[in-house]
PyMOL Python script that loads the backbone (N, CA, C, O; Angstrom):
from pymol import cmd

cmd.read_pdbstr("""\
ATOM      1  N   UNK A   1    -179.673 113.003 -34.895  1.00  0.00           N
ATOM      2  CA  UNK A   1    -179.975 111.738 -34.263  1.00  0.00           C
ATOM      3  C   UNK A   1    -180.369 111.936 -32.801  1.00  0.00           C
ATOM      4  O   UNK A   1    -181.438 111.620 -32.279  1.00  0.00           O
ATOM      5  N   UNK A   2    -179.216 112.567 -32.187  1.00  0.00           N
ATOM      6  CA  UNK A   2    -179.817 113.050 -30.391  1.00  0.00           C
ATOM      7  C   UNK A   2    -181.502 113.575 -30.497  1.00  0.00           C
ATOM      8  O   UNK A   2    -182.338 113.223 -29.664  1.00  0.00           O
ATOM      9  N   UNK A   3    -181.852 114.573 -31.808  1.00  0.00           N
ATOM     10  CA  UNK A   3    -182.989 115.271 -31.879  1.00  0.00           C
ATOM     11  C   UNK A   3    -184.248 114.200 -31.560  1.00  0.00           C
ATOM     12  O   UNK A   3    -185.221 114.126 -30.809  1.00  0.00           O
ATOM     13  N   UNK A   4    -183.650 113.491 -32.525  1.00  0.00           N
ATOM     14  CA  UNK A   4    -185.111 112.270 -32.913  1.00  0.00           C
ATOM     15  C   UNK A   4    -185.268 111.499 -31.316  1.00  0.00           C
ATOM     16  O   UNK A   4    -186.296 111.405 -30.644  1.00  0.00           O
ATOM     17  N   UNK A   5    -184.084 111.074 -31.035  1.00  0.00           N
ATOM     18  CA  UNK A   5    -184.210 110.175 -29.730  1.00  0.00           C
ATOM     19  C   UNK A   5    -184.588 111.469 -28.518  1.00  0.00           C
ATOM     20  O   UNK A   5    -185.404 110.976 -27.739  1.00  0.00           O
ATOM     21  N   UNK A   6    -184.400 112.329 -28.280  1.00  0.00           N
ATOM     22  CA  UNK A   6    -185.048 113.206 -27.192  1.00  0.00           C
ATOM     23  C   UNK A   6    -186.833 113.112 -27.901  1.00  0.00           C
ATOM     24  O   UNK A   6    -187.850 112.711 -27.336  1.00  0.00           O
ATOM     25  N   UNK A   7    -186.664 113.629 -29.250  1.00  0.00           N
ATOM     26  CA  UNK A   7    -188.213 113.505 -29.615  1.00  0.00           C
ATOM     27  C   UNK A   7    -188.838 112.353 -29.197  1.00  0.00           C
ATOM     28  O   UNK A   7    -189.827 112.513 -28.481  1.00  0.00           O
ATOM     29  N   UNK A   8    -188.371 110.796 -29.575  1.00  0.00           N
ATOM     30  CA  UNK A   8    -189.185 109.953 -28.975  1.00  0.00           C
ATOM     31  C   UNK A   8    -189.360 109.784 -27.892  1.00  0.00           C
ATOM     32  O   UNK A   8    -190.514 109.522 -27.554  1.00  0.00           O
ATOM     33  N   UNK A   9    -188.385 109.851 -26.942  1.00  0.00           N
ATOM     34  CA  UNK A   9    -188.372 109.775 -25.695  1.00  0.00           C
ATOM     35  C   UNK A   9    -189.573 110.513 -25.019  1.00  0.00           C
ATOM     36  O   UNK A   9    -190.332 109.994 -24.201  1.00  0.00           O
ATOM     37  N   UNK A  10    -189.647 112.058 -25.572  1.00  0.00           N
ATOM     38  CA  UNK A  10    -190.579 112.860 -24.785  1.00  0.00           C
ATOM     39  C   UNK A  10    -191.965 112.263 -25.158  1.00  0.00           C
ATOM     40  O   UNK A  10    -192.823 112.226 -24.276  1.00  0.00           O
ATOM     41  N   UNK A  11    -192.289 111.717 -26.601  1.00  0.00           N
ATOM     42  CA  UNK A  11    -193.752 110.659 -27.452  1.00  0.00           C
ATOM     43  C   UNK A  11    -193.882 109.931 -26.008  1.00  0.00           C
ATOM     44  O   UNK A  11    -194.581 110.296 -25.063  1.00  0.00           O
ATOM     45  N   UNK A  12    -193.004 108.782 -26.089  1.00  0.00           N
ATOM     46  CA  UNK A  12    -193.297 107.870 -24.834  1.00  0.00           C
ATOM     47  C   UNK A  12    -193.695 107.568 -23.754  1.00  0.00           C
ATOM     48  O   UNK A  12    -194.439 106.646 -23.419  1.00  0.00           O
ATOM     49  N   UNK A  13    -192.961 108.729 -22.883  1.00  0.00           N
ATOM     50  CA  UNK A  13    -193.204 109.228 -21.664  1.00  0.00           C
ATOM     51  C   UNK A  13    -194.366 109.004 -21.142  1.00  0.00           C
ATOM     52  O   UNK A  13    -194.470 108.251 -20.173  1.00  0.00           O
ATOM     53  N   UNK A  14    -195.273 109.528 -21.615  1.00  0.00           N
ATOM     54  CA  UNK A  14    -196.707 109.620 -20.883  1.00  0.00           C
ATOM     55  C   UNK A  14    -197.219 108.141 -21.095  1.00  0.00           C
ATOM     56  O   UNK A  14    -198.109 107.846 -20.297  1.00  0.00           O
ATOM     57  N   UNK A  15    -196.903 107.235 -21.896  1.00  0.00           N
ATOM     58  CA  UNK A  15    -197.060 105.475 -21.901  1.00  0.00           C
ATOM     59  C   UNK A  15    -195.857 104.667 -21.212  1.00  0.00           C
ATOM     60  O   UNK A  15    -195.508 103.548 -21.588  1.00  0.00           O
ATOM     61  N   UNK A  16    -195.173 105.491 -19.983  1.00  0.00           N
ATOM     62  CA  UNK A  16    -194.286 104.252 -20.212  1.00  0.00           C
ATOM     63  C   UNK A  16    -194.649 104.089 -18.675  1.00  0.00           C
ATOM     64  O   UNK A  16    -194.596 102.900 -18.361  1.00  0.00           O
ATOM     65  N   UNK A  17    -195.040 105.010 -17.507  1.00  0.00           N
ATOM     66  CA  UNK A  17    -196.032 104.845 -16.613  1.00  0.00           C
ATOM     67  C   UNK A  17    -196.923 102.725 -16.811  1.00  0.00           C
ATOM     68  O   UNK A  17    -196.727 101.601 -16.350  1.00  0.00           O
ATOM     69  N   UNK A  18    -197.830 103.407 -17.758  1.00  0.00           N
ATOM     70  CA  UNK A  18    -199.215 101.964 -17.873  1.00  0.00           C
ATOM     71  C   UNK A  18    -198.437 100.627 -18.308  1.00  0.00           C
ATOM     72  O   UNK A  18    -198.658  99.507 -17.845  1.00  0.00           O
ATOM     73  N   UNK A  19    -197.451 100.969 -19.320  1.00  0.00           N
ATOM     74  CA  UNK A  19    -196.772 100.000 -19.698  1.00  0.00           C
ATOM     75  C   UNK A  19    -195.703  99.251 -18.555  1.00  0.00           C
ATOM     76  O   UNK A  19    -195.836  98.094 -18.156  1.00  0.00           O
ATOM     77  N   UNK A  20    -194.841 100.006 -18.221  1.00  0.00           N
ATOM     78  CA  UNK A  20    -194.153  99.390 -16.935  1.00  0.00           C
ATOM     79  C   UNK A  20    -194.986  98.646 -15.450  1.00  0.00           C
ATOM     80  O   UNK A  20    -194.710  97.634 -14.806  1.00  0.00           O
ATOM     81  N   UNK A  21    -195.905  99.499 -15.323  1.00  0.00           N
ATOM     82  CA  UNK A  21    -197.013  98.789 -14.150  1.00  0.00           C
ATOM     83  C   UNK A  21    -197.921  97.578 -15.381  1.00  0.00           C
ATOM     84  O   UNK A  21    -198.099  96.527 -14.765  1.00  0.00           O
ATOM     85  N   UNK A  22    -198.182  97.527 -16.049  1.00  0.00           N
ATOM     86  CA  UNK A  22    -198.771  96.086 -16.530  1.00  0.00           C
ATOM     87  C   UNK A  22    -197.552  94.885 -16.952  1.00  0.00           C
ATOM     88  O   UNK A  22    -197.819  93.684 -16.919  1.00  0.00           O
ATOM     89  N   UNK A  23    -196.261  95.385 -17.326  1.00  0.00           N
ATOM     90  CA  UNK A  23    -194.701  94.541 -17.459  1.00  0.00           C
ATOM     91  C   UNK A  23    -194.807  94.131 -16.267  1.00  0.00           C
ATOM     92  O   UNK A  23    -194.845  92.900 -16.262  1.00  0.00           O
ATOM     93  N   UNK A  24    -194.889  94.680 -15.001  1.00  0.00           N
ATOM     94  CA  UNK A  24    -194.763  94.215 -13.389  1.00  0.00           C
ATOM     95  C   UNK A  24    -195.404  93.218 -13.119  1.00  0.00           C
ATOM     96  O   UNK A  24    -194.868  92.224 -12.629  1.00  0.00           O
ATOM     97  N   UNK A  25    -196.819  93.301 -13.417  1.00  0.00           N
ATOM     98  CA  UNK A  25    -198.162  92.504 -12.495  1.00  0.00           C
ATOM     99  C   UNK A  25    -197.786  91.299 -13.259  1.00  0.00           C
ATOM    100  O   UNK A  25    -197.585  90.180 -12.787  1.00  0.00           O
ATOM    101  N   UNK A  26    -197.698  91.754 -14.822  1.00  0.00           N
ATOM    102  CA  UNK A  26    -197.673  90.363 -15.542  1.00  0.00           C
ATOM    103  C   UNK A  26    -196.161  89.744 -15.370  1.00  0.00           C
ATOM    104  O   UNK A  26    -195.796  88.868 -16.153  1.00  0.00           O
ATOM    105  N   UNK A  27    -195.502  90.099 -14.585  1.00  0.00           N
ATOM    106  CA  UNK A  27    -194.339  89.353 -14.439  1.00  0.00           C
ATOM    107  C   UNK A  27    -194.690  88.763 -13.076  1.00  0.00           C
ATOM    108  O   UNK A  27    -194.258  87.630 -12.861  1.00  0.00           O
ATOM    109  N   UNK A  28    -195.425  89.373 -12.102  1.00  0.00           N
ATOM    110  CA  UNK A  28    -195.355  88.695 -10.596  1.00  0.00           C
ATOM    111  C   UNK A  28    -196.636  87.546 -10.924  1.00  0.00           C
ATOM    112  O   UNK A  28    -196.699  86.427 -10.415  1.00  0.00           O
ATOM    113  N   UNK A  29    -197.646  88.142 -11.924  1.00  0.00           N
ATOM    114  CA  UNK A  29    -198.589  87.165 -12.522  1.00  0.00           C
ATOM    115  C   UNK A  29    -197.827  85.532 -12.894  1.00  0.00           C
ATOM    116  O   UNK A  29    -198.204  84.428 -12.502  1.00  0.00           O
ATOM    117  N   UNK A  30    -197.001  85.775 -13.516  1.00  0.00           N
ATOM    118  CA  UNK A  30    -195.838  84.853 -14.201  1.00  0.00           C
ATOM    119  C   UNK A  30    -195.071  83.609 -13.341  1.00  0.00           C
ATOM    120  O   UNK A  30    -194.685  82.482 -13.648  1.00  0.00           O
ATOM    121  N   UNK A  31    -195.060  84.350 -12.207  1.00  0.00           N
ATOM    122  CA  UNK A  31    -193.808  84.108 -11.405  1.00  0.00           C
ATOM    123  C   UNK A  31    -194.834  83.295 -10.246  1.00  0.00           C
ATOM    124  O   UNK A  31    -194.454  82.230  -9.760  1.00  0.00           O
ATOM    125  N   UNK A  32    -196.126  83.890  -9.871  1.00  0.00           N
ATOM    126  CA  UNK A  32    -196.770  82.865  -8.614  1.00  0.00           C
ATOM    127  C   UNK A  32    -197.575  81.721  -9.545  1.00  0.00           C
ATOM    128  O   UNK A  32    -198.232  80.804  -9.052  1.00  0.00           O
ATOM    129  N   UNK A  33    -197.370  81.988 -11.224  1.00  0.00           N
ATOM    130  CA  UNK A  33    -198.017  80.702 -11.989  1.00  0.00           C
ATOM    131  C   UNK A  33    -197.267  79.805 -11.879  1.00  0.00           C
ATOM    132  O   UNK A  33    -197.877  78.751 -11.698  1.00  0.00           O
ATOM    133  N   UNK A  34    -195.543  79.626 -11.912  1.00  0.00           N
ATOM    134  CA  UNK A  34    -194.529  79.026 -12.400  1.00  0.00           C
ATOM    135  C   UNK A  34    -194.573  78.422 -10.886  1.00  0.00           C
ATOM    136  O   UNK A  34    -194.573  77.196 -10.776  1.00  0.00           O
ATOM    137  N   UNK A  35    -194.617  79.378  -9.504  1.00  0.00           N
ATOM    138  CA  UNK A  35    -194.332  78.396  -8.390  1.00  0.00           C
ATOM    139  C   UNK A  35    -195.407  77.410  -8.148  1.00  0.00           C
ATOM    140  O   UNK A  35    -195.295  76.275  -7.685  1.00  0.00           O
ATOM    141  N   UNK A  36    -196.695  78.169  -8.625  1.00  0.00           N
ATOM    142  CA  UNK A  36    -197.732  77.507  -8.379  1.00  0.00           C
ATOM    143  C   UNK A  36    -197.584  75.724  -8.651  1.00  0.00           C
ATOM    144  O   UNK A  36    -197.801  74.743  -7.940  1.00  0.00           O
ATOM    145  N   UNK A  37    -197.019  75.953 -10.297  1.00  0.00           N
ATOM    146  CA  UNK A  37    -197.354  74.740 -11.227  1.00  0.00           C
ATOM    147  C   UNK A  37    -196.221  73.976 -10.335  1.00  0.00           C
ATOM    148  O   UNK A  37    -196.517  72.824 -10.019  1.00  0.00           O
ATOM    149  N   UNK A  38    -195.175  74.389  -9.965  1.00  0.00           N
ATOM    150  CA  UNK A  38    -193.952  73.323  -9.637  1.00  0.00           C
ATOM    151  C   UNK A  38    -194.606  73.174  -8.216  1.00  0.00           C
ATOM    152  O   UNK A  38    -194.324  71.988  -8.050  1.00  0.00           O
ATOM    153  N   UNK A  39    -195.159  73.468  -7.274  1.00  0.00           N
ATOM    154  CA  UNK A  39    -195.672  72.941  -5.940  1.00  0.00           C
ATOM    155  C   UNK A  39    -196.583  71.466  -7.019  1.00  0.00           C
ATOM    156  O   UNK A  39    -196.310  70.265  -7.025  1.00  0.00           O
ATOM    157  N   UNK A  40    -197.612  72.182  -7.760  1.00  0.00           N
ATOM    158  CA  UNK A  40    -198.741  70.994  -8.132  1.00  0.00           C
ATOM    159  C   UNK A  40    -197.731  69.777  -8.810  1.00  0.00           C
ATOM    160  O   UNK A  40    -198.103  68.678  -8.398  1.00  0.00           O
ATOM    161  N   UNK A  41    -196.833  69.701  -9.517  1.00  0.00           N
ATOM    162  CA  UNK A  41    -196.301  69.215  -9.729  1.00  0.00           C
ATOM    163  C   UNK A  41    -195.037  68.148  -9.061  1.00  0.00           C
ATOM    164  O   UNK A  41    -194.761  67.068  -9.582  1.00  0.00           O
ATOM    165  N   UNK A  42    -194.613  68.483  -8.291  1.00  0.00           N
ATOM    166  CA  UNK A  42    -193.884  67.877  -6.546  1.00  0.00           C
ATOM    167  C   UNK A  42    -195.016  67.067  -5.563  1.00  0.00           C
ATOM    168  O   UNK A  42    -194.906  66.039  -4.894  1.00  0.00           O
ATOM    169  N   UNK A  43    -195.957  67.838  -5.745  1.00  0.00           N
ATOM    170  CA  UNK A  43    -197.494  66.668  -5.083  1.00  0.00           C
ATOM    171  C   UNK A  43    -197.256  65.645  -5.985  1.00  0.00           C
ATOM    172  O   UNK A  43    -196.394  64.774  -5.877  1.00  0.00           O
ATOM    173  N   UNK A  44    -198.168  65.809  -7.001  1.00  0.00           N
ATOM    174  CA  UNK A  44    -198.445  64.671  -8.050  1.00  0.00           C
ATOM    175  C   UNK A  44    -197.048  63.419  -8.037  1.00  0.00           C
ATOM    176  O   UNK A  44    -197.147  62.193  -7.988  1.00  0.00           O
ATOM    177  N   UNK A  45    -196.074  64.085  -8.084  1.00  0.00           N
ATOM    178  CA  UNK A  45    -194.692  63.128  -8.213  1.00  0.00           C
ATOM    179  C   UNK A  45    -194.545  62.642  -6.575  1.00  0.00           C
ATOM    180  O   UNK A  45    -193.594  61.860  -6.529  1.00  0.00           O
ATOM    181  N   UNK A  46    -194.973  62.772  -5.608  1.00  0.00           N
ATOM    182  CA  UNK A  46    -194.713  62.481  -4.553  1.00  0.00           C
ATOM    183  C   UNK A  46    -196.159  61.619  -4.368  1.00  0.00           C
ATOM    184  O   UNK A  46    -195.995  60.609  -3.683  1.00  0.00           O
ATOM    185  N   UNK A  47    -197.196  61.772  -4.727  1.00  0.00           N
ATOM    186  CA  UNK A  47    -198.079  60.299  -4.826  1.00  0.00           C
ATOM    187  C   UNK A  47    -197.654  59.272  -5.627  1.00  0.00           C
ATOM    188  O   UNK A  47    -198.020  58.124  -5.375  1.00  0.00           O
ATOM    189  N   UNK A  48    -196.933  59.515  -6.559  1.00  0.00           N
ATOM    190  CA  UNK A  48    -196.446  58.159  -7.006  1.00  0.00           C
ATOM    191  C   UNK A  48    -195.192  57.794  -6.502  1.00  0.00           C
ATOM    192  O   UNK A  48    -195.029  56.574  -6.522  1.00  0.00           O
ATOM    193  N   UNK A  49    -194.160  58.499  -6.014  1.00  0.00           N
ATOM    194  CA  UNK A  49    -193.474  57.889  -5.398  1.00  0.00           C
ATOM    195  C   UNK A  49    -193.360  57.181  -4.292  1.00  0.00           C
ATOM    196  O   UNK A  49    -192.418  56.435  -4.022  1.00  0.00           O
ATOM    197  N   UNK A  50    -194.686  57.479  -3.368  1.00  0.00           N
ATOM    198  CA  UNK A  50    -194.845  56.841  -1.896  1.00  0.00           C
ATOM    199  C   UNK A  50    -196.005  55.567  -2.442  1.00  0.00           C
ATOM    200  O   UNK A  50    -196.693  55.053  -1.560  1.00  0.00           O
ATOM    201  N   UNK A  51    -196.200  55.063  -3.977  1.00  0.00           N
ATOM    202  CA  UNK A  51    -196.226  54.024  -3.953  1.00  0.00           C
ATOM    203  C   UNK A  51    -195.928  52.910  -4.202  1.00  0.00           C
ATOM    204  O   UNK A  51    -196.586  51.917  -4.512  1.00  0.00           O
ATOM    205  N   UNK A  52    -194.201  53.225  -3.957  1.00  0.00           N
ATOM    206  CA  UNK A  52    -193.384  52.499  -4.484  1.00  0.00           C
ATOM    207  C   UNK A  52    -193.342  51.426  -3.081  1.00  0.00           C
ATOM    208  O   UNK A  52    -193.224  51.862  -1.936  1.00  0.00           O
ATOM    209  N   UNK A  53    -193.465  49.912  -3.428  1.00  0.00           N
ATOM    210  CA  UNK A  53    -193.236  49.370  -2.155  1.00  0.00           C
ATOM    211  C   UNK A  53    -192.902  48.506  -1.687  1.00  0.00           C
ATOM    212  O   UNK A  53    -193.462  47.682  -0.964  1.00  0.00           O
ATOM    213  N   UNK A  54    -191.091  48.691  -2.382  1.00  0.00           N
ATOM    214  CA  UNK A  54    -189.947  48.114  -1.521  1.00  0.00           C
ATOM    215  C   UNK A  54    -189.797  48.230  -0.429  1.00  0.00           C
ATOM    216  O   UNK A  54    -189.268  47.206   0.006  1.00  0.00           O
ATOM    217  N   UNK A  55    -190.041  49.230   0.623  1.00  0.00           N
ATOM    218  CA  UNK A  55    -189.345  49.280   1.841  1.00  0.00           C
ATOM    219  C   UNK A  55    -189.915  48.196   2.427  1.00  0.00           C
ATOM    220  O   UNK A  55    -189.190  47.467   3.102  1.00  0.00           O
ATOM    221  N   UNK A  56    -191.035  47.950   2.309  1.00  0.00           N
ATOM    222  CA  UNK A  56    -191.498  47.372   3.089  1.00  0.00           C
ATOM    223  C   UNK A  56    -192.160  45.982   2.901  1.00  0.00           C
ATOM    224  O   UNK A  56    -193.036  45.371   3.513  1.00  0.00           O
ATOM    225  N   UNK A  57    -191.008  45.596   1.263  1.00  0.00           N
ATOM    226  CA  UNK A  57    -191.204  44.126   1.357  1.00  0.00           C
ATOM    227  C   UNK A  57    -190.133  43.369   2.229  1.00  0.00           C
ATOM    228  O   UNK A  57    -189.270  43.886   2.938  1.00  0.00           O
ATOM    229  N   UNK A  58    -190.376  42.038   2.021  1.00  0.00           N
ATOM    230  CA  UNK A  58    -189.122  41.177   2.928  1.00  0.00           C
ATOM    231  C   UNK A  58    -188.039  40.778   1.830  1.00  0.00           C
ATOM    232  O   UNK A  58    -187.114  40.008   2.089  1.00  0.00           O
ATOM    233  N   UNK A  59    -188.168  41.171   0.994  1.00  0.00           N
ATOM    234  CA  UNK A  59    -186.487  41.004   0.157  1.00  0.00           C
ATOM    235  C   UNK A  59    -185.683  42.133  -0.061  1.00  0.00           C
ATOM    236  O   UNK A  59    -184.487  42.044  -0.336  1.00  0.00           O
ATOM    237  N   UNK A  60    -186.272  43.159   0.047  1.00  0.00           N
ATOM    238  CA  UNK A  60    -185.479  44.589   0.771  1.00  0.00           C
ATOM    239  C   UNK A  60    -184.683  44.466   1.310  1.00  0.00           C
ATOM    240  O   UNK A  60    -184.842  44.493   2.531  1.00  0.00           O
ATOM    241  N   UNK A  61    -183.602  44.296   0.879  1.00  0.00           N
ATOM    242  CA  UNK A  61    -182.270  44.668   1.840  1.00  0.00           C
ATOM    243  C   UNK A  61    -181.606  45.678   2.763  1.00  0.00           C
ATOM    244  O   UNK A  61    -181.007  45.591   3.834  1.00  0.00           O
ATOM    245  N   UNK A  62    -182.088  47.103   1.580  1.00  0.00           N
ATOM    246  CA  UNK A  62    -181.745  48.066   2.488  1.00  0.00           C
ATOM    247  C   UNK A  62    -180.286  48.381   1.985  1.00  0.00           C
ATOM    248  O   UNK A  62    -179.840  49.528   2.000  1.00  0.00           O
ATOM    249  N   UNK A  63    -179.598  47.334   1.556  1.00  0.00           N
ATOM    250  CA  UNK A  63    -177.970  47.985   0.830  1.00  0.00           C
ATOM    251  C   UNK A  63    -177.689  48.311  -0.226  1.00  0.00           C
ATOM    252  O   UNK A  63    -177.324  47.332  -0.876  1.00  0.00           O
ATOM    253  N   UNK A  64    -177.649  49.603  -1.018  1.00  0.00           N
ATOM    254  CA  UNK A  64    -177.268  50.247  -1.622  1.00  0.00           C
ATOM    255  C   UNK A  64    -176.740  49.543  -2.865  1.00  0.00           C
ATOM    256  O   UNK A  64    -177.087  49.785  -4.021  1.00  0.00           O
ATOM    257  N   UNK A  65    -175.785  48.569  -2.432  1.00  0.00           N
ATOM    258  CA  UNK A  65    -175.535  47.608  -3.865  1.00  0.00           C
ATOM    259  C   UNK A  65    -176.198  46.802  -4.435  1.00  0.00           C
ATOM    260  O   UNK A  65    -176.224  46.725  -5.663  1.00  0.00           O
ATOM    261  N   UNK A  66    -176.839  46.072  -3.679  1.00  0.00           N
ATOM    262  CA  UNK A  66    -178.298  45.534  -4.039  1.00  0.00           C
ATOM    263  C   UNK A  66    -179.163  45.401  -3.361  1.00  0.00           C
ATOM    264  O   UNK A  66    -179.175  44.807  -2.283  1.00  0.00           O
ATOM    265  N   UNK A  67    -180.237  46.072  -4.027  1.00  0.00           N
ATOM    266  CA  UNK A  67    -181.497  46.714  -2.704  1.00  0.00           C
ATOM    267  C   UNK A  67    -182.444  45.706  -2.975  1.00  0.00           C
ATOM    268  O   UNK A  67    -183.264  45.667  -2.058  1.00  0.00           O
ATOM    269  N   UNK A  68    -182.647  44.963  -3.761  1.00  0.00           N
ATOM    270  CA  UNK A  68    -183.174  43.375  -4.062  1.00  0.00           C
ATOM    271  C   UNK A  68    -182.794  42.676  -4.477  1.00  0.00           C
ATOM    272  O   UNK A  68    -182.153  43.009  -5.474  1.00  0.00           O
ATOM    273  N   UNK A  69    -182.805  41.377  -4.204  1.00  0.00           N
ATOM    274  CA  UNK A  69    -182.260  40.257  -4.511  1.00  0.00           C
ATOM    275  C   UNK A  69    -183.190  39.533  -5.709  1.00  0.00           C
ATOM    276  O   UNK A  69    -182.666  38.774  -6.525  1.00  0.00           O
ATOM    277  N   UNK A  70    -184.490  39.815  -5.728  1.00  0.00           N
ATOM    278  CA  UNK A  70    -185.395  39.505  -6.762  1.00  0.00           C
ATOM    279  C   UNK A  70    -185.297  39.873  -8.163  1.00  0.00           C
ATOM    280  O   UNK A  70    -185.171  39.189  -9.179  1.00  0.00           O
ATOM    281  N   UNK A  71    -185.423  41.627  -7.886  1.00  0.00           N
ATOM    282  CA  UNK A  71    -186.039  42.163  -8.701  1.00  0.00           C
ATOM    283  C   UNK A  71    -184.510  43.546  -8.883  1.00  0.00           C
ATOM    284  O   UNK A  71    -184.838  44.676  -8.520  1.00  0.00           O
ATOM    285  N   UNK A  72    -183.575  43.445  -9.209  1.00  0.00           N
ATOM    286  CA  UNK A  72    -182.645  44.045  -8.419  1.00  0.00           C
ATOM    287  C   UNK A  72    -182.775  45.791  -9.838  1.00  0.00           C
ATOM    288  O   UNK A  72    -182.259  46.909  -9.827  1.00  0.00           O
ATOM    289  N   UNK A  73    -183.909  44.936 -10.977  1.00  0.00           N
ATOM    290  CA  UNK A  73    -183.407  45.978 -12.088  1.00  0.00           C
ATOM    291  C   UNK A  73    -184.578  47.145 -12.237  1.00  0.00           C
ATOM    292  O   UNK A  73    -184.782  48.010 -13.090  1.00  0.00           O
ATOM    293  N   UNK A  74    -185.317  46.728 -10.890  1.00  0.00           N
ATOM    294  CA  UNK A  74    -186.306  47.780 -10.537  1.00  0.00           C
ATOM    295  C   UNK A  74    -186.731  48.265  -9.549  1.00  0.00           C
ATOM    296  O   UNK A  74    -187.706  49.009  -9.444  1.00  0.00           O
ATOM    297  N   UNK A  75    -185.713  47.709  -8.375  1.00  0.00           N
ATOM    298  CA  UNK A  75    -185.856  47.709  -6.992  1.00  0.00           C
ATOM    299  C   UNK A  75    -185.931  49.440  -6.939  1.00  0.00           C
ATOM    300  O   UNK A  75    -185.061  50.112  -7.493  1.00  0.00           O
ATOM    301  N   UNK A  76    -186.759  49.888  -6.407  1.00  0.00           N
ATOM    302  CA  UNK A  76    -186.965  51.368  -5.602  1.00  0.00           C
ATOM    303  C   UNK A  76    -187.317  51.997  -6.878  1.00  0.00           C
ATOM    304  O   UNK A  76    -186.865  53.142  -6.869  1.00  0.00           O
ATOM    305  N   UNK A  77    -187.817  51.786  -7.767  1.00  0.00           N
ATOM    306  CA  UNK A  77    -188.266  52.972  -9.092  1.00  0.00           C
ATOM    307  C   UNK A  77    -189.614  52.850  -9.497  1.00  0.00           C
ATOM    308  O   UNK A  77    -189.978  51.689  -9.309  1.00  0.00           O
ATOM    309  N   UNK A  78    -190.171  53.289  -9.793  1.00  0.00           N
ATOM    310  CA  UNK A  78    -191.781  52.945 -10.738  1.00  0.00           C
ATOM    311  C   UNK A  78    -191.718  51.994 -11.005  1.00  0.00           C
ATOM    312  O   UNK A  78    -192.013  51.317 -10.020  1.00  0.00           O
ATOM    313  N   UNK A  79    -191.399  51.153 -12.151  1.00  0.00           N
ATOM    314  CA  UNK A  79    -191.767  50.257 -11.828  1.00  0.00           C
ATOM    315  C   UNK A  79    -191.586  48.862 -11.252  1.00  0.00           C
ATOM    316  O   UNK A  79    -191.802  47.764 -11.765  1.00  0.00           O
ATOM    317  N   UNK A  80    -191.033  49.268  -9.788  1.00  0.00           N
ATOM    318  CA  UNK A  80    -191.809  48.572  -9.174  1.00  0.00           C
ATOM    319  C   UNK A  80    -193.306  48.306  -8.559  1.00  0.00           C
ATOM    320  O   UNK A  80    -193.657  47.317  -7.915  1.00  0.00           O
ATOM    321  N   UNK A  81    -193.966  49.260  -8.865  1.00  0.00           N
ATOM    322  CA  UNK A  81    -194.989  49.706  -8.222  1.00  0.00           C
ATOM    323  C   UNK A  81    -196.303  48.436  -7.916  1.00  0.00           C
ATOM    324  O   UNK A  81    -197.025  48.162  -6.958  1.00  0.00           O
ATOM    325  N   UNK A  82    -196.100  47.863  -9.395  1.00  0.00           N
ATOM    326  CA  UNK A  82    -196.910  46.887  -9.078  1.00  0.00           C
ATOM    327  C   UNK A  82    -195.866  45.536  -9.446  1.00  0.00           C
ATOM    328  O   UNK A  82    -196.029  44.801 -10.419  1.00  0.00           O
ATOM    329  N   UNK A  83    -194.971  45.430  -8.614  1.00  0.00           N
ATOM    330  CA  UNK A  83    -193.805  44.275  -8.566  1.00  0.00           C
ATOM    331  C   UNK A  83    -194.603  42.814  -8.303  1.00  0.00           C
ATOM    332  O   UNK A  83    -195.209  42.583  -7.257  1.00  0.00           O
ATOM    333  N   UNK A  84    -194.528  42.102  -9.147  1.00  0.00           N
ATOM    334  CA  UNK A  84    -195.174  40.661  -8.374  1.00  0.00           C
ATOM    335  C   UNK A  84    -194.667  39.503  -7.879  1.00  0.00           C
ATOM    336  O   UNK A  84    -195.049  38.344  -8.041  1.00  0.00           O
ATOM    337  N   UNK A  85    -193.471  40.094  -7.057  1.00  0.00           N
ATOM    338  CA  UNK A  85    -192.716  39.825  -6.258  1.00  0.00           C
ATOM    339  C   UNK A  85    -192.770  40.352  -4.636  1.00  0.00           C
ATOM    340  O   UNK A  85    -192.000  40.220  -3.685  1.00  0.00           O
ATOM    341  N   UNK A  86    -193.814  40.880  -4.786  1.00  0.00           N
ATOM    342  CA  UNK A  86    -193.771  41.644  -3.610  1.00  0.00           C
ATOM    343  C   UNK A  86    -194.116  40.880  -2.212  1.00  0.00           C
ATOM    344  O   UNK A  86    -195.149  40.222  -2.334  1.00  0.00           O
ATOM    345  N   UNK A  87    -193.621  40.804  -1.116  1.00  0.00           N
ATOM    346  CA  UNK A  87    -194.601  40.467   0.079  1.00  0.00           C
ATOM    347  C   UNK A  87    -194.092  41.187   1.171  1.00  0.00           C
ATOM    348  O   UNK A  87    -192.947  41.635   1.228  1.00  0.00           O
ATOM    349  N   UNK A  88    -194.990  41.299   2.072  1.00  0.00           N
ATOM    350  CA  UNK A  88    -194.737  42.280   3.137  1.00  0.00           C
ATOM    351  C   UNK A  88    -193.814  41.848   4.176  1.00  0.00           C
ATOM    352  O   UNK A  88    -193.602  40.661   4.420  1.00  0.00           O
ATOM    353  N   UNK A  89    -193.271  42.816   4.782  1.00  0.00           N
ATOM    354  CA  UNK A  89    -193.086  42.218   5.526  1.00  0.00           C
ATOM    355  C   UNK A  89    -193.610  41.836   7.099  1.00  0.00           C
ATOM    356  O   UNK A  89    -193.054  40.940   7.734  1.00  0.00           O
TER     357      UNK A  89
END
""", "prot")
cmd.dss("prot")
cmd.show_as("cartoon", "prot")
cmd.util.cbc("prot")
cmd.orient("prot")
């Protein structure tokens, strides 16, 4: 058994060079795709969240227990987005 596994071992050798340097690239390949997608992804979710627009109606309270008096079961989430309750303040 030791025989066979020194035998393969020595087969390998000369592939495990190309193989380990292409395991690498395609892992750092991997890894600036995955940050990539979660940056593009944190944009996209951050345009829809800045058009949410409670703050800056006049029934906004601002307190935590109830952040509208209107609309209290969508106050600060999507959809409020297009609330038709809204007025500025």
């Amino acid at each position: 058994m030791l025989r066979f596994l020194q035998f393969l071992i020595q087969a390998i050798e000369p592939f495990l060079v190309p193989i380990c340097f292409v395991v690498a690239w395609g892992l750092m390949f991997l890894t600036i795709w995955n940050v990539g997608a979660a940056i593009a992804q944190t944009i996209k979710r951050a345009k829809i969240m800045h058009q949410i627009p409670c703050a800056n109606c006049s029934f906004f309270t601002g307190d935590y227990r109830l952040k509208c008096p209107v609309q209290p079961t969508i106050a600060l989430s999507e959809k409020a987005i297009d609330c038709p309750d809204y007025e500025s303040k």
